[in-house]
Each structure stands twice: as C-alpha cells, then as structure tokens.
SEFI-466751 format. One line per 5 residues: number of its first residue (from 1); their letters; for each residue z, x, y of C-alpha. Coordinates in pm, 1 decimal, always signed. Each point is the difference from the previous one (the first is absolute). Layout:
N
NUM	a	Z/X/Y | ...
//
This chain:
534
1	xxxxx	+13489.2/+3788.7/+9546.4 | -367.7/+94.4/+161.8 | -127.0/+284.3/-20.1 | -59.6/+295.0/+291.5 | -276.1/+191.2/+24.6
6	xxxxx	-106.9/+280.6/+204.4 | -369.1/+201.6/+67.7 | -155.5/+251.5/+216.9 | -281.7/-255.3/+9.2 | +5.0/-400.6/-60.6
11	xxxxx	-351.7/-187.5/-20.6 | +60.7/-381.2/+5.7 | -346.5/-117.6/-156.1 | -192.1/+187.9/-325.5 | -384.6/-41.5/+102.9
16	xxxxx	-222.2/+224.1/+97.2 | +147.1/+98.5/+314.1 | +364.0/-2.8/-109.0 | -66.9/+222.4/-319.0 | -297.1/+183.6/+193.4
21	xxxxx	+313.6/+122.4/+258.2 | +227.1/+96.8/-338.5 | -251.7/+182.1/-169.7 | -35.2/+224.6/+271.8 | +287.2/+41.0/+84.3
26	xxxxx	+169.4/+377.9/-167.1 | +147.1/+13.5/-323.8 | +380.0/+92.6/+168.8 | +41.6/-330.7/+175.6 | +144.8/-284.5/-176.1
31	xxxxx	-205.9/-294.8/+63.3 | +99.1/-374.1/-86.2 | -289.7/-231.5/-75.3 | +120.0/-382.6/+27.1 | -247.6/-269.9/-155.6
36	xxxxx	+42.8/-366.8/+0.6 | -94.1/-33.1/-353.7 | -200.4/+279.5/-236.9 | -110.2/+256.0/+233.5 | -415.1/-52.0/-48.4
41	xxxxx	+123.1/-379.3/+139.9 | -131.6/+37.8/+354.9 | -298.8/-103.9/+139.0 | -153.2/+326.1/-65.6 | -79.0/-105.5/-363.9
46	xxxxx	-190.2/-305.1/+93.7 | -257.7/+234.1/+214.6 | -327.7/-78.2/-144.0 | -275.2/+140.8/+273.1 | +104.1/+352.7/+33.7
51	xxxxx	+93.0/+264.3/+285.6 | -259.7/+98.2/+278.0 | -86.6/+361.9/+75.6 | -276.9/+221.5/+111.9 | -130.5/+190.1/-348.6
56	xxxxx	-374.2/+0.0/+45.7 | -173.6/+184.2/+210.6 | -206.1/-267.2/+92.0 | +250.3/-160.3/+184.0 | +232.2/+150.1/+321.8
61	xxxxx	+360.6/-5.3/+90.6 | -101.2/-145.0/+341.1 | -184.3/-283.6/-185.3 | +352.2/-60.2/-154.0 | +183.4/-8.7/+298.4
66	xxxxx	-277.1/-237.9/+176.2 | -28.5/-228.1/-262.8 | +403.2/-62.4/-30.5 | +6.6/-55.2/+405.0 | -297.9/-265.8/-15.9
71	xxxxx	+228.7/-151.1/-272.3 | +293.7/+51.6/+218.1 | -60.5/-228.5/+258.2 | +39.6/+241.5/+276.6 | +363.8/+28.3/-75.7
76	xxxxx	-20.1/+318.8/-255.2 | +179.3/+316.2/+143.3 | -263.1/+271.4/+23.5 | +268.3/+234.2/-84.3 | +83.0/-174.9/-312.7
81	xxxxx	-350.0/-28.4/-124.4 | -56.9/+322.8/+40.8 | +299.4/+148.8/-160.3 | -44.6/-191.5/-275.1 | -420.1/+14.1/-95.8
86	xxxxx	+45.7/+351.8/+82.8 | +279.3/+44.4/-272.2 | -191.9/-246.4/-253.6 | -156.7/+243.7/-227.3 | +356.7/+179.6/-41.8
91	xxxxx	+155.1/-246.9/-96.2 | -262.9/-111.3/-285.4 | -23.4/+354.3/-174.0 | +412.7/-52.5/+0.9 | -47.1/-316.0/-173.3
96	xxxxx	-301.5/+170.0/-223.4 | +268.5/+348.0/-47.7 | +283.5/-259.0/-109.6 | -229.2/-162.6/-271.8 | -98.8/-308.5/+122.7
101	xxxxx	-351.0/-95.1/-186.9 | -279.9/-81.1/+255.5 | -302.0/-191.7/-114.5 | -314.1/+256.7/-21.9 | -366.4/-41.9/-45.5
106	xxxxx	-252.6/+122.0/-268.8 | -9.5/+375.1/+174.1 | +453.1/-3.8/-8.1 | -30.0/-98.0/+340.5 | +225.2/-191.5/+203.8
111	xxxxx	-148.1/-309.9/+27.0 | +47.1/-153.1/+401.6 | -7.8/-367.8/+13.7 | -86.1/-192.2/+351.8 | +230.3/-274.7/+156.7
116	xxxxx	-5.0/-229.3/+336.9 | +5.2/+188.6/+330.4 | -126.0/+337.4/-201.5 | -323.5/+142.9/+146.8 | -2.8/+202.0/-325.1
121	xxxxx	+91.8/+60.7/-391.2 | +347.1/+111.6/+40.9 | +230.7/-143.8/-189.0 | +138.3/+178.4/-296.3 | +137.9/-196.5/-276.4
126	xxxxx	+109.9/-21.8/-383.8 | -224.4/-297.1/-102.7 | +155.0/-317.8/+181.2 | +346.2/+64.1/-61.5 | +42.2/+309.8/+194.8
131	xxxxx	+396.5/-92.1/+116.5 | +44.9/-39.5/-404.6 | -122.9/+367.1/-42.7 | +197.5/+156.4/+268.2 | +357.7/-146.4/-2.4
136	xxxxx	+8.0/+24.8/-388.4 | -116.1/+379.5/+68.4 | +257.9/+43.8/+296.1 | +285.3/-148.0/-200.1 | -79.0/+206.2/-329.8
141	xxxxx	+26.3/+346.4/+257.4 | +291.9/-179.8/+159.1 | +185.9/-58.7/-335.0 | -61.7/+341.1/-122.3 | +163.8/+198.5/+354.6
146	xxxxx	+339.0/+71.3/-50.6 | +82.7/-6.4/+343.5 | -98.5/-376.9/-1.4 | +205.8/-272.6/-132.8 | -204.2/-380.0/-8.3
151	xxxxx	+251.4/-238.6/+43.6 | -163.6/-347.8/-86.6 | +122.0/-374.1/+49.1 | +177.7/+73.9/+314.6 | -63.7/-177.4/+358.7
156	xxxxx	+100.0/+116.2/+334.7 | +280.4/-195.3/+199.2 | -34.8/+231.0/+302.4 | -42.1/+313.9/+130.1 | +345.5/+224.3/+180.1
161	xxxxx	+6.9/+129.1/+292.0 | +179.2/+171.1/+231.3 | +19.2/-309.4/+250.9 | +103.1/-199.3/-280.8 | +278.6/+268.6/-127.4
166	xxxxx	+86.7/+15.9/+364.4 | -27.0/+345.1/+8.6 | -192.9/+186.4/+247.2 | -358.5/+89.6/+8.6 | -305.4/-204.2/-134.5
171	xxxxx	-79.8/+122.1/-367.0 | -17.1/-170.0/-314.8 | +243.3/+70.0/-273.8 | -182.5/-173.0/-315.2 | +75.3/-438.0/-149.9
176	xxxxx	+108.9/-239.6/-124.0 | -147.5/-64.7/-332.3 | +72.4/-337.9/-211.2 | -32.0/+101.9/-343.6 | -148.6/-250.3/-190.2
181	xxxxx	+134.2/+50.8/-346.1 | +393.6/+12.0/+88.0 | -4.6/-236.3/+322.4 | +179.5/+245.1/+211.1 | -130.5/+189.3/+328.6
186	xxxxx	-27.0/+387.6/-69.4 | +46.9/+248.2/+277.3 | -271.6/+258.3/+12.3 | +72.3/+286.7/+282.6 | -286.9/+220.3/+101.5
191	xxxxx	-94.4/+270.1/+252.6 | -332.2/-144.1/-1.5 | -136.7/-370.8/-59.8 | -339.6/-150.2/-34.2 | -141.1/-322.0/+11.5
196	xxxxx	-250.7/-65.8/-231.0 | +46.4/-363.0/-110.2 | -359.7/-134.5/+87.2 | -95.3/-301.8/+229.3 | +98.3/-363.6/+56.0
201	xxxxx	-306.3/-213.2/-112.9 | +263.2/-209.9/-233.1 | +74.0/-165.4/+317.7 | -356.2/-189.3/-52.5 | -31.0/-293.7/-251.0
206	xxxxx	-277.7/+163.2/-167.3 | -21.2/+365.7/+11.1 | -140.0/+277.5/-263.1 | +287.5/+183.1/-5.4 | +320.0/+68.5/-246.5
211	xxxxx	+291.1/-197.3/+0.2 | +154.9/+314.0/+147.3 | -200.5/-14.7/+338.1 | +303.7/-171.0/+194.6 | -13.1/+238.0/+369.8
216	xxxxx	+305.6/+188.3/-143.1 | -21.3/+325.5/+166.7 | -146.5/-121.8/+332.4 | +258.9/-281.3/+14.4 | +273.5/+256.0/-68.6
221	xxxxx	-108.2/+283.4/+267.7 | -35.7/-314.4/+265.4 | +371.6/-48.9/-48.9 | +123.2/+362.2/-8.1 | -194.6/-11.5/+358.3
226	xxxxx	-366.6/+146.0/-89.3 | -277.6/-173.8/+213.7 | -229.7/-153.7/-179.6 | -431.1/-9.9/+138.0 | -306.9/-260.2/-64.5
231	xxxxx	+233.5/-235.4/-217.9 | -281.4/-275.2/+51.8 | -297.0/+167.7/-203.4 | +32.3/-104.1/-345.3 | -303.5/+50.0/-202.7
236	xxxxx	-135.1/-296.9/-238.2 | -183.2/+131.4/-234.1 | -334.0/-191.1/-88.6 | +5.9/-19.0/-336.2 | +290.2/-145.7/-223.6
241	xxxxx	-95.2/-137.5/-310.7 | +26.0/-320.4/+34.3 | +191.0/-195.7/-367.2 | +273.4/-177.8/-38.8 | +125.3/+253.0/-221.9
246	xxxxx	-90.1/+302.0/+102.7 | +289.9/+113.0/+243.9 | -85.9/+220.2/+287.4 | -303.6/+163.1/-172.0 | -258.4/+192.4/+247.2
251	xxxxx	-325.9/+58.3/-51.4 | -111.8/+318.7/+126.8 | -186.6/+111.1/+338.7 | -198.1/+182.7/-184.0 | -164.1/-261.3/-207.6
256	xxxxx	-151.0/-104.4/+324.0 | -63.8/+332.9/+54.0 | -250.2/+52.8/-296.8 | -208.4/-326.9/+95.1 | +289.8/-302.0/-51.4
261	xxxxx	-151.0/-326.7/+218.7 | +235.6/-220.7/+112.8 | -148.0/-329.4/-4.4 | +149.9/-379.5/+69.6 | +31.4/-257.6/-270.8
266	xxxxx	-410.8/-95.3/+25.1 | -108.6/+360.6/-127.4 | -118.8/+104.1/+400.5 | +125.1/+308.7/+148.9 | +181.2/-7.4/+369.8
271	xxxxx	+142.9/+360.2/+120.5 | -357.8/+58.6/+172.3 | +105.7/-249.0/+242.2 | +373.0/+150.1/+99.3 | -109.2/+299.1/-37.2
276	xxxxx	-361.0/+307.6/-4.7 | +214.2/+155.1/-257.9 | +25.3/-268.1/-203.0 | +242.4/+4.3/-305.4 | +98.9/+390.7/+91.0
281	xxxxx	+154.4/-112.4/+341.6 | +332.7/+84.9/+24.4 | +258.6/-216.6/-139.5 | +139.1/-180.4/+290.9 | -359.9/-148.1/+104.2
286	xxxxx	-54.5/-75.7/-381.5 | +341.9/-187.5/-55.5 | -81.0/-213.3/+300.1 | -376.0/-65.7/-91.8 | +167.8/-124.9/-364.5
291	xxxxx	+283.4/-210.3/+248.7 | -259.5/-140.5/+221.2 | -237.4/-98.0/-291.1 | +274.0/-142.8/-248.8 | +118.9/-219.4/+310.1
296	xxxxx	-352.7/-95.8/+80.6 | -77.7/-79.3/-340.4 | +344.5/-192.7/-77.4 | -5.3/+318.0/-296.5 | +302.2/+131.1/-214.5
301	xxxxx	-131.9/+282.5/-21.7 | -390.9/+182.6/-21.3 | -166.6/+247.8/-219.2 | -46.3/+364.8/-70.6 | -346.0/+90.1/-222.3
306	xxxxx	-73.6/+305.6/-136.0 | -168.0/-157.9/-276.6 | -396.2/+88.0/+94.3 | +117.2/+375.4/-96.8 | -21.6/+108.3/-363.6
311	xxxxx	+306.4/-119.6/-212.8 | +21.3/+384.9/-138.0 | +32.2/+120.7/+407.5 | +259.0/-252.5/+56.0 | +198.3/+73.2/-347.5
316	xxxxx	+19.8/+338.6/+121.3 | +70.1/-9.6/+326.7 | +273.8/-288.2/+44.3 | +162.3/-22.8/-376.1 | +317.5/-111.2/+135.9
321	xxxxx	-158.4/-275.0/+202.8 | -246.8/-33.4/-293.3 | +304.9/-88.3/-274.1 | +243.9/-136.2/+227.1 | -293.0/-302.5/+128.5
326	xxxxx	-133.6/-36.6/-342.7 | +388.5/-87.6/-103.3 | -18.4/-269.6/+204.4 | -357.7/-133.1/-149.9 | -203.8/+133.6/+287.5
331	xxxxx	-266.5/+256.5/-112.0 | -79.8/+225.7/+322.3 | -358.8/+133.4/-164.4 | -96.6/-364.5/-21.6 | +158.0/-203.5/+249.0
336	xxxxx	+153.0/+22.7/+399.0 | +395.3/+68.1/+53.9 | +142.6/-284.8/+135.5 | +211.3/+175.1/+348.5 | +220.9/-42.3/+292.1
341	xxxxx	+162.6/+202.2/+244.3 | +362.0/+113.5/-47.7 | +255.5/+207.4/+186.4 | -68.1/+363.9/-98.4 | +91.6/+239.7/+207.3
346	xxxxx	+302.6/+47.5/+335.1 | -187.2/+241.4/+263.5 | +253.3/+17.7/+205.4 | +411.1/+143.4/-123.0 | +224.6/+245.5/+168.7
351	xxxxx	-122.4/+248.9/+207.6 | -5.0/+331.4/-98.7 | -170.3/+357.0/+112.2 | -261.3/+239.3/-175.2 | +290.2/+111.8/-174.1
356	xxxxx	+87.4/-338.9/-138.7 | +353.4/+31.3/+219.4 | +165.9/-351.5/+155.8 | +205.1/-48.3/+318.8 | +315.0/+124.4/-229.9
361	xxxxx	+62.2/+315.5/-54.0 | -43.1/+101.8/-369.9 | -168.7/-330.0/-96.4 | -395.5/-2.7/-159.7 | -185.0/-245.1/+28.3
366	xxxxx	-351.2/-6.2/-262.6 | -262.1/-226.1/-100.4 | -54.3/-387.8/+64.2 | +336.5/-30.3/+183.4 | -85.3/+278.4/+230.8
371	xxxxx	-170.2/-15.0/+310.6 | -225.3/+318.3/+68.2 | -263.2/-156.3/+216.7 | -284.8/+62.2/-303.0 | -115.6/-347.3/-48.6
376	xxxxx	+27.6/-181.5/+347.2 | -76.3/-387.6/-29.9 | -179.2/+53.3/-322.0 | +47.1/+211.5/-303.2 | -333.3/+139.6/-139.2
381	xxxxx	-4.0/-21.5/-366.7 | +149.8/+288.0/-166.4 | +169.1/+167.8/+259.6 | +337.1/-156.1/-112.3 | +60.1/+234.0/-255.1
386	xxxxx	-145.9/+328.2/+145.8 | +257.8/-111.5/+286.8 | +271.0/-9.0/-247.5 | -109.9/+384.4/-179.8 | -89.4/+194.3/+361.9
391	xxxxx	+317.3/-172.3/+165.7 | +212.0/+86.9/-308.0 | -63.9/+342.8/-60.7 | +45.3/+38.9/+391.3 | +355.1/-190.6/+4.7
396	xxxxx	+71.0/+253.5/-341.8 | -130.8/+311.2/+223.0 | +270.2/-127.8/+329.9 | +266.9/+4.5/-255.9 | -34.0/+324.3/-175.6
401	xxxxx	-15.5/+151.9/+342.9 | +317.5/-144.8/+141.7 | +205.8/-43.9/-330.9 | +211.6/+316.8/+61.9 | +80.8/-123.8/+378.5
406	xxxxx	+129.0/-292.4/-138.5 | +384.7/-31.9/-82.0 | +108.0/-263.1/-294.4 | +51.3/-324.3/+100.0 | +345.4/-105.5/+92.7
411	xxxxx	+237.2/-274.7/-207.4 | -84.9/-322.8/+38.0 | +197.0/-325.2/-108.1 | -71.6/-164.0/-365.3 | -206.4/-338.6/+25.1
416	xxxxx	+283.7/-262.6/+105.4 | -20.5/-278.6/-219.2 | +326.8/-137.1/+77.0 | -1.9/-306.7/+197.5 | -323.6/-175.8/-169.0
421	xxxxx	-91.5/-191.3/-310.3 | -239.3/-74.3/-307.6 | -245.0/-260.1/+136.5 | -17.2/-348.5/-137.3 | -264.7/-109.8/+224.5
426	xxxxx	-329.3/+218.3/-124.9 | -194.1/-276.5/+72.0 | -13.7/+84.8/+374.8 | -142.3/+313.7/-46.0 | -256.7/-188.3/-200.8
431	xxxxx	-107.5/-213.2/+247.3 | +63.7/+213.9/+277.7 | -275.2/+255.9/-168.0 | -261.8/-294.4/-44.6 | +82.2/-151.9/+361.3
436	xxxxx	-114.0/+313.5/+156.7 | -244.7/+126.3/-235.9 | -151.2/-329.8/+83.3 | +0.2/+8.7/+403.8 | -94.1/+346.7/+27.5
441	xxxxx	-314.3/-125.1/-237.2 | -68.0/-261.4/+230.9 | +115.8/+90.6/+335.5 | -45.3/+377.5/+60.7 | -299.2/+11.0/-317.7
446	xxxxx	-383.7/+151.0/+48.2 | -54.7/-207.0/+327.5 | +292.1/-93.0/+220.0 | +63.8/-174.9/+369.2 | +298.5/+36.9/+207.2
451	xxxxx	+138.6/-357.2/-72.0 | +10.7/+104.7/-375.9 | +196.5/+336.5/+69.8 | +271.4/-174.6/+217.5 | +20.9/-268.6/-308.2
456	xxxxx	+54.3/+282.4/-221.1 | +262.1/+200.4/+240.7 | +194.6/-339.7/-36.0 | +6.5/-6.4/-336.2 | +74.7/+366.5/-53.4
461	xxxxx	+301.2/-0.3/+261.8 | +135.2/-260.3/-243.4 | -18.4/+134.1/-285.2 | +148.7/+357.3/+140.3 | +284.6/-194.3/+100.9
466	xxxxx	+69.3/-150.8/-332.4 | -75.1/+311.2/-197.3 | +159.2/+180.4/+222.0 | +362.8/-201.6/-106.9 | -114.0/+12.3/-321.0
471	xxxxx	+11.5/+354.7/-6.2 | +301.1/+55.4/+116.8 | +186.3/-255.7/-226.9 | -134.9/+115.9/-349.2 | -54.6/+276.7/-218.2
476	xxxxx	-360.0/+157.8/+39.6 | -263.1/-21.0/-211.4 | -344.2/+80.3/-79.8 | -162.5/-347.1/+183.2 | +255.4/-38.3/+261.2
481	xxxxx	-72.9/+379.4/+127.6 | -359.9/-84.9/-54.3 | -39.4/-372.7/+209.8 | +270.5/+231.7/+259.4 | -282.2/+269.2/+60.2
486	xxxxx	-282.8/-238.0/-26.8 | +154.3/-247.8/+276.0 | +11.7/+331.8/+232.4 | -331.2/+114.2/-76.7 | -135.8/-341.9/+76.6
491	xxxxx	+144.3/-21.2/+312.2 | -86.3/+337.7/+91.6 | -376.2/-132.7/-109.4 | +31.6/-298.3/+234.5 | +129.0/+192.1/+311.9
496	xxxxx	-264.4/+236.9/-42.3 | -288.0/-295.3/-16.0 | +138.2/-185.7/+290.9 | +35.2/+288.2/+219.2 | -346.0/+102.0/-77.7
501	xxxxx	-240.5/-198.2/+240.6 | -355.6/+81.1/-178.4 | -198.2/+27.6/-327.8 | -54.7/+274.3/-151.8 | -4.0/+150.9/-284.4
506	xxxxx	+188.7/-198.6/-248.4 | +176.7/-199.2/+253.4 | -201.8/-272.1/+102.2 | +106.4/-286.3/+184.6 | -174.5/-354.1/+133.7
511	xxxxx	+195.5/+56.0/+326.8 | -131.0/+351.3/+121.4 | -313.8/+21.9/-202.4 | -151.1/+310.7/+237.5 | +159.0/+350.0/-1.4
516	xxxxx	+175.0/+130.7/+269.0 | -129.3/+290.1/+229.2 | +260.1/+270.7/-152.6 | +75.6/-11.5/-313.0 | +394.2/+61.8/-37.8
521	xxxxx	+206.8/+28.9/-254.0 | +318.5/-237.0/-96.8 | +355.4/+143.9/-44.9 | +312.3/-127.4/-65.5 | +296.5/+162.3/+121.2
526	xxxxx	+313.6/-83.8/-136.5 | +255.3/+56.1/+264.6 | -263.9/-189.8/+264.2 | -148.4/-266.7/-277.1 | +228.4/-222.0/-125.9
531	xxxx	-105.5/-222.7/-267.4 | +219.8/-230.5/-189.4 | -0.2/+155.5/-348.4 | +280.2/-10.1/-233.1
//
C-alpha cells in the first residue's frame, strides 16, 4: 500500500529557493522536502556565474535596480526590483553564515566578477561553479535539521485543493507524489505547500538545463487554477558548448565577462555591430547576434575565446570550464570554444507577491517557476539565484507568521489507481517528447513569426489530446508526468507569444518587429484562458 505523509510545510523542488524557504523556516515545523532525484539534482548545481549584489562601495543599489530594468525590457516591476536588490546583501551574508565558500582575493576579499547588462563588479561567486558550492552547502544544513526530512526520487502528480476535494474555500492541502522507487502515488497533506520545482527550458531541443527542468510546478499551479504571467520570454543563453558529447554544458557569462570575444568561424569579432556593449550586452541581444550570424554564415555553431589571457588567469578563474573543455580535446588557454545558443532560462511562471504567495490560499510559489515581476523580458545575469534566496527567505518569513492561524489540512482521498494500467506503448511518450522538443526548437525558438506559433499551437493541441488519453488510461510515471507538464507549459509558451504583438525583450518576432507604445504584461487566467492541455 502507499504511503501517507503529512507536514506543517511541503516544498516541491530542493534548489536554492526551495531549501532557501526550509532553512528558514523554525525548528518546530515539520517540513517535507520532495526532490526528483538526489536533492543537489536541480538546476541550482549547474550555476556557474554566480549571484549579483551590491558589496562594494563603489557601486549603488540604484545602479542595481537600473541596470536589471535596462535588461528588463521595460517589463520589470519596479516593486520587484527593488525589493529584491534592496534585500541582496542579506541574503549573501545568509549564504556566507550557512558556510557556503565564496571565492576571495589576495587581501580575503570577496572577489566581484562582472557579467552582461552589469554597469559594475557585482557578482559574487565560488570560482565558476557557484550553484555547485551552494546547493551542496544548503543540502549538508538541510540534512543535518531535524525538523527536515529530504525525501528524494519522488515526482509530483498534482497539487489538492479545496476545489478539487470539493470542499469549500480556495486553499491548498499538499500532492500527489509518484514515488519513483515503489511505483505507487504517495499522499503528502500539508498546511502549507511550495513550489519550488524550477523552469521549463526542457521544452527546447537544446537547452542547458537538467533533465529535471520539465515546467513541473508552473504546469501544476496552472491546473489547480493559478494564473500564470510573460509565458513567452524564455531566455537562450549565448553560450552552450557546442560537442557532440558534451550534453547541455554552459559556458559561463562570466568568461565573457573577464575579456571572452566571441568571434565567427574566420577568427573576426561581430557583437560591435549588434550591439556598443559588445560581448557584455545582455543575453537576449547576444543569443540573437549568435542566431543571426550562424544563419548568415550557414554555421553550426561559433566561437567563444578567452585564449589571448594568460593560461594561469584562465586555470584559475574557470577550472570547471577549464577540465570539462579540455575532456573533450579543446584546450581553452590555447584555442576558441566552439558555441551556440541554448534554452536557459523561463522568465515568466506563476504569479506570485513580495511574499512569494499564489492566487491559492496557502500555496508558495519560489524561484524560476515564479513570477515576481524581477526580470521582465530579459533576465540579467545573476539575478536568478538572488531571486531564488531574497524570495525564499521572504516566502519562509509569510509562513512562520501565519503558521499558528493555520488549522491542519483536512483528509483527502488515496491516489486512485483503480481503473488504469501498466503501459505497453512507451514508445509514444518517446516520440511525443522529441516531436515537441523539436517544434518548440523550431517554431517558437530565438526568433519567431506568427505563422510559426499557429504551426506550433496545432501541433501542441494534438499532442494534449493524445497525452491527455494517455494519462488517463495508464499508470503514471516519471516521463509520462514529465511530456504531461511539458505539453502544458508549451502551450502556455505559445499563447503567450501569439498574444504578444511586439519585440521585446526576449520575444522577438518577424511579424511585429517594433515595440508597442505600453509595455504590458501577459497573463493567463485559467477560468478565462482555456488552452487544450491534458
């Protein structure tokens, strides 16, 4: 029989943000930490630029907030910016207080990096695998709290609600959770829940991110009837390492940052003519210089050089780039990265306040699959995990001051598995995954045009339909829930771009190449939106 669980607090997601909100949460609550595989298996730990704050004295908190709104393509909440640069150098002594090992210079001190879009040295980081250092540090202090229990290789099916216990009221009571090891569906009951499960950029043929990065949590709140904002902003990053071995391997920001050229296959540099910023533009004008020139050029892919700066700079300052090129034969002191843009980062996700809370009652939303109107139409480097500490600690801070108003959730039914069956068709899933991973690269990609969004819609109300049977005819697992909340996400994605009539930001289209007069957010409301997701 599955197993029932029940917490003061549930976090669906063990990155930053979802172990940021259960370490500061108090000792007395009981707090439930669900992971998809180990717990340091989020995106987190692939991090490699760092986290952007105001630390020298140099530089300003309003140069901060000015620098993410140019980024932002006039769609950044000033609210949100502010909140959040303001709360920035709180949030790193936390991280320094809780053990995590910053990179320092010859005098012990913090050494600040510079990335696109920054006007100044600001980013903080351990070397250039700064998401290593702080999830393994997170999940050490996570494993040693008593109050915490880590439960790893377990998905979430869906979230419970009120509305979907028929009860009255609009709160949610915890999830569904498939556990992976014993092929049953677990029932986890909670006064609190928290979505922490990351973005959606799996949706993408090529993409930097973990396997896990399947729109989980934003797919999940869209059904229990959260809106959803700015769906159609998802950021490429520039610079993937481009092998055909080396699997979804970034290369760093910041190596562009400390004097990286980006060059085409001829040795010549280009960004000077996109861009007066050259290689530190932000990312969205740098992905679609790399686009435009790889297209131009009939390219696979373009290069990265750091190689003019001395090998013992570049040894220091990027070992993990250093070791993981050079195991591939290509010696970074010596010779240009081969690169090409790949889906990185989802700017938009469920809307949520300053206090991280959704449209239900009792439900958190924090990090990538949140929506908190920081990063607009265009993430600035590093901001992604700051977002995911200051919006943490302030979900953690909500829910220590409401816990004891808070009743225990009521009884809800066991997972029903009744009336379905093992699959003997896994090969739809299969080619379900590639068929869309394969549109969305094409159709709804780094430049798009309204003919190739309503292509895509076609295909994605297809596949919704067919996953959607498939669903409810077998047993879950692991890549059905997966292709179910990346077929959502995707269409939620494709709504977005259609209904958006402009470029900007990271939206660009052929069709409306200008920018409207007033910039406007999108949003998604469930009860008014329909889309045909399974």
């Amino acid at each position: 029989m599955p197993q029932s669980f029940e917490y003061d607090v549930l976090i669906i997601g063990s990155g930053a943000a979802g172990l940021t909100v259960a370490l500061n949460l108090p000792a007395h609550l009981r707090v439930g930490v669900i992971s998809k595989a180990d717990i340091t298996s989020g995106a987190t730990l692939w991090a490699q630029g760092g986290i952007a704050a105001v630390l020298d004295s140099d530089d300003s908190l309003e140069a901060h907030a000015a620098d993410t709104l140019a980024a932002g393509g006039g769609l950044c909440h000033d609210d949100a910016v502010r909140y959040t640069v303001e709360n920035a150098a709180d949030s790193i002594r936390w991280l320094i207080d809780s053990g995590v090992q910053f990179t320092r210079d010859e005098n012990e001190q913090l050494h600040l990096t510079r990335e696109g879009g920054h006007s100044h040295r600001r980013i903080i980081h351990a070397a250039d695998a700064t998401g290593n250092a702080v999830s393994t540090t997170l999940s050490e202090q996570a494993a040693s709290r008593a109050n915490i229990d880590l439960l790893s290789r377990r998905v979430a099916v869906d979230l419970i609600t009120n509305r979907k216990l028929e009860l009255p009221g609009n709160r949610c009571v915890g999830a569904y959770i498939l556990n992976l090891d014993t092929g049953h569906v677990e029932l986890f009951r909670a006064r609190f829940t928290v979505v922490a499960t990351g973005g959606a950029s799996k949706a993408y043929r090529y993409t930097t991110n973990p396997d896990g990065a399947s729109g989980d949590g934003i797919a999940m709140a869209w059904r229990a009837g959260c809106r959803v904002s700015n769906m159609e902003f998802n950021q490429f990053h520039p610079t993937c390492l481009y092998h055909p071995h080396a699997k979804s391997f970034l290369i760093s920001e910041a190596v562009r940052g400390e004097g990286g050229l980006l060059k085409l296959p001829d040795g010549s540099r280009f960004m000077d003519r996109f861009d007066k910023r050259g290689e530190l533009a932000p990312r969205d004008i740098v992905a679609r210089a790399i686009d435009h020139e790889m297209k131009r050029l009939g390219a696979d892919h373009l290069y990265l050089d750091i190689s003019h700066k001395p090998a013992d700079f570049i040894r220091e300052h990027f070992p993990t780039i250093y070791e993981k090129c050079l195991g591939f034969g290509i010696d970074i002191t010596r010779e240009p990265i081969p690169v090409v843009p790949a889906a990185h980062y989802t700017c938009g996700g469920v809307i949520t306040d300053e206090r991280a809370r959704t449209d239900i009652n009792q439900l958190y939303a924090v990090g990538e699959a949140a929506f908190t109107g920081l990063h607009g139409a265009n993430r600035m480097a590093s901001n992604s995990l700051l977002e995911c500490l200051v919006y943490g600690r302030a979900a953690a801070a909500d829910i220590t001051r409401r816990e004891s108003d808070i009743p225990s959730p009521p009884p809800a039914p066991d997972w029903d598995e009744s009336q379905v069956r093992d699959s003997d068709e896994d090969v739809v899933i299969s080619h379900n995954w590639d068929e869309l991973r394969h549109f969305m690269w094409d159709y709804v990609g780094i430049v798009r045009t309204t003919k190739r969004l309503q292509r895509a819609k076609h295909r994605v109300d297809l596949l919704a339909r067919e996953i959607g049977e498939f669903y409810s005819n077998y047993r879950v697992s692991n890549d059905l829930l997966e292709l179910r909340n990346l077929v959502t996400v995707s269409d939620l994605i494709i709504c977005s771009a259609l209904q958006r009539k402009e470029s900007r930001g990271l939206h660009f289209t052929l069709d409306y190449p200008g920018l409207q007069n007033e910039p406007e957010d999108t949003v998604l409301v469930p009860t008014t939106y329909r889309i045909a997701s399974p």
